[in-house]
Residue, then its C-alpha position, 0 to 999 in steps of 0.5 A: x287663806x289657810x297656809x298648808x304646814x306641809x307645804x312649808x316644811x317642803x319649802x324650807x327643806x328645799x332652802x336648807x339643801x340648795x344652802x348646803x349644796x351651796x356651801x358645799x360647792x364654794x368651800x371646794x372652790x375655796x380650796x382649789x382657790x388656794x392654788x392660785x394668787x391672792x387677787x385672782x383667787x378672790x376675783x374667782x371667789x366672787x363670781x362664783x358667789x354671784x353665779x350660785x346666788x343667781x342660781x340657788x334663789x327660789x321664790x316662796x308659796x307663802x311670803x313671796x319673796x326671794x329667799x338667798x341662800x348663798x352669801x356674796x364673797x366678794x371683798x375689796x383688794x389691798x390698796x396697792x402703790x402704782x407708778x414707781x416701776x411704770x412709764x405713764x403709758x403703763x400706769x394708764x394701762x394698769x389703771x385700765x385692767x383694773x378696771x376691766x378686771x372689776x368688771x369681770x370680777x362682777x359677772x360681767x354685766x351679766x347679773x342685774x341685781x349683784x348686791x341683792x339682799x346685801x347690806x349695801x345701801x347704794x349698791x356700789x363696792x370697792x373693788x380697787x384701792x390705788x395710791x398712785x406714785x411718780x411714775x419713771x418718765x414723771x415730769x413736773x406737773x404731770x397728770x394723766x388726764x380723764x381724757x388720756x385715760x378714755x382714749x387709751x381704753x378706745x384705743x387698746x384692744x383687751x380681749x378677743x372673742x374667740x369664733x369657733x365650737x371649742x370641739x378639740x384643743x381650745x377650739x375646732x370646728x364641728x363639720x361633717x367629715x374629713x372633706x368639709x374640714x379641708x375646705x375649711x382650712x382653704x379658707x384658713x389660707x393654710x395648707x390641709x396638714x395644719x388641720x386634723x378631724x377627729x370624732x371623739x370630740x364635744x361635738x354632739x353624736x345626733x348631729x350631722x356635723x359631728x366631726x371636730x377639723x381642729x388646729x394646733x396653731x391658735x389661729x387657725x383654730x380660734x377663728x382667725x386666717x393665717x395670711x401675710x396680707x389682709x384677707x379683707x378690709x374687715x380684718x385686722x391683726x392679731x399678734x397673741x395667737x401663732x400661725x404656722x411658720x412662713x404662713x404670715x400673721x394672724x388676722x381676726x374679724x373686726x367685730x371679734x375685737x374688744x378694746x378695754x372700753x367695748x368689752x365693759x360695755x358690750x362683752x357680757x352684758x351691758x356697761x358703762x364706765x365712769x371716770x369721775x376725776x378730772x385728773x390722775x395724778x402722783x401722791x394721790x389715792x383713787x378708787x374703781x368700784x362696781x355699782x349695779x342698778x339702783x332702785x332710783x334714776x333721777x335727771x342725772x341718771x337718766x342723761x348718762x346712765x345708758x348702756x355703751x358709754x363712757x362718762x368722765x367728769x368734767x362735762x358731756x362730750x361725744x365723739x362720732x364714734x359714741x365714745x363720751x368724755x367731759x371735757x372740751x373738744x379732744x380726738x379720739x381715732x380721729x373723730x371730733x369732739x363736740x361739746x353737748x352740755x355740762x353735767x357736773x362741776x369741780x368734780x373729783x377732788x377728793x375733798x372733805x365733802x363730797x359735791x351733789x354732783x359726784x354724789x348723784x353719779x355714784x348713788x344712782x345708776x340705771x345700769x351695771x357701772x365701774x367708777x374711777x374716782x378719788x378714795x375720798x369721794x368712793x368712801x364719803x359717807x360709805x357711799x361704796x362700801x369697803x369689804x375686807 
């Protein structure tokens, strides 16, 4: 077949404008970055990396293949000494928004391939190097186990999603005019003067509903009820957003809440957590790393590598609430563990070779996954790389 020299040259001008606007689009953002903190201004760096290779990727005429215009800036933090100023219970919740904040760092399971066109042989980084010291209420021989760790993540809300059109203040509902949005703040549970309409808003023009009803009280305006009761058994409270004095709490949907764990695997797209060590303990380095999907899922992969599960490293157990953990029977929200097989032995400890088992969990994976495991095992063989 005859490969038209017209056709190229447009091919390659197009590449050659997409990589200036991209770099054109990342050095502003590296400036206005400077503004922010040092951890903050890299997690923002790496998404919009991902985000503006998604987007400047083309498929050729000629070979076929995805060119990559954009490089991905998204390098590990320094390692950072946790425990001495923290009571275990804070140490574990330090721990966990390490590893949601990873998670989002990477796009949130939202992009399948983040490594593509990278060096990286086993598609795994590391995003967080800890060194865990005695923490305040350390007793002799203290530890936090996977199990405490998982629990917690179960347990502990980290985000809301916000239920509203974002018309006006951070929120707001698009209705049809000032009526609709009085009936709307009845069912708030709050009396009309907490609301105000207003049409020039992000509301579309077009559209019958073009009329922002809006709130200065978070609650109100980010899809909660302001009540002093709960206005159903489907709602809980919620303490981060204000209602008006004497109107009560706030309260949420349930499916609004995310834990730490539900929002790595059901946030954004689809996620797994895997705690490979048994133990969290003082005088000891971990690490939590991004793996995304790699070309191979042998047996291993395939029994834990599913979407909405949580792994840790002792054997598979499962809660009736579909929270996994290895260990023998623990309880989490009451439910009861039953044991369902082993899948790994003597796992994370951190020793000079790493174990077939730990090996398989971090090479191979069917779907976007962050690790907690010791340093020694992350960086065997640079199993998951570290970018300075």
């Amino acid at each position: 077949m005859k490969i038209k020299k017209k056709s190229i040259t447009s091919t390659m001008l197009t590449v050659i404008f997409l990589a200036i606007v991209s770099f054109f689009i990342i050095s502003l953002f590296i400036a206005k970055a400077k503004e922010k903190s040092d951890e903050e201004a890299g997690i923002q760096l790496c998404r919009i990396s991902i985000a503006t290779r998604e987007k400047t990727g083309i498929e050729t005429p000629v070979i076929g293949t995805e060119i990559e215009v954009a490089p991905l800036i998204c390098s590990t933090a320094k390692a950072e000494d946790v425990g001495k100023d923290k009571t275990k219970e804070e140490v574990m919740k330090y721990i966990a928004n390490k590893i949601v904040k990873c998670w989002y760092k990477y796009q949130e399971g939202n992009v399948k391939d983040v490594f593509k066109g990278s060096t990286f042989e086993d598609n795994c980084q590391i995003c967080y190097p800890l060194n865990i010291k005695e923490w305040k209420d350390y007793k002799e021989g203290d530890k936090i186990t996977s199990e405490d760790l998982v629990a917690f993540m179960y347990n502990n809300v980290y985000k809301v999603r916000e239920d509203n059109e974002d018309c006006k203040m951070f929120g707001g509902y698009c209705v049809k005019n000032e009526e609709e949005c009085e009936e709307l703040s009845k069912e708030r549970s709050a009396d009309k003067k907490y609301f105000k309409t207003d049409d020039d808003t992000k509301c579309k023009k077009g559209e019958e509903k073009k009329v922002c009803c809006y709130s200065s009280y978070d609650c109100l305006s980010k899809g909660g009820v302001c009540s002093y009761d709960a206005p159903g058994i489907t709602y809980k409270g919620y303490d981060k957003w204000a209602c008006p004095s004497g109107t009560g709490e706030c309260w949420i949907k349930e499916e609004n809440y995310y834990t730490y764990l539900e929002y790595v695997q059901s946030y954004g797209g689809l996620g797994v957590v895997a705690v490979l060590t048994q133990n969290i303990e003082k005088g000891q380095s971990y690490a939590i790393s991004f793996g995304s999907p790699t070309e191979n899922c042998g047996d291993t992969c395939i029994q834990w590598a599913k979407p909405g599960l949580a792994i840790t490293g002792i054997g598979i157990v499962i809660t009736a609430a579909g929270v996994f953990t290895l260990n023998p029977a623990i309880g989490i929200a009451g439910a009861k563990v039953t044991v369902v097989g082993l899948a790994a032995t003597g796992v994370g400890a951190g020793g000079a070779k790493l174990t077939a088992e730990i090996a398989n969990f971090l090479k191979e994976r069917d779907i976007n996954t962050i690790y907690l495991s010791t340093l020694n095992d992350a960086t065997y063989d640079n199993i998951c790389e570290v970018v300075e």
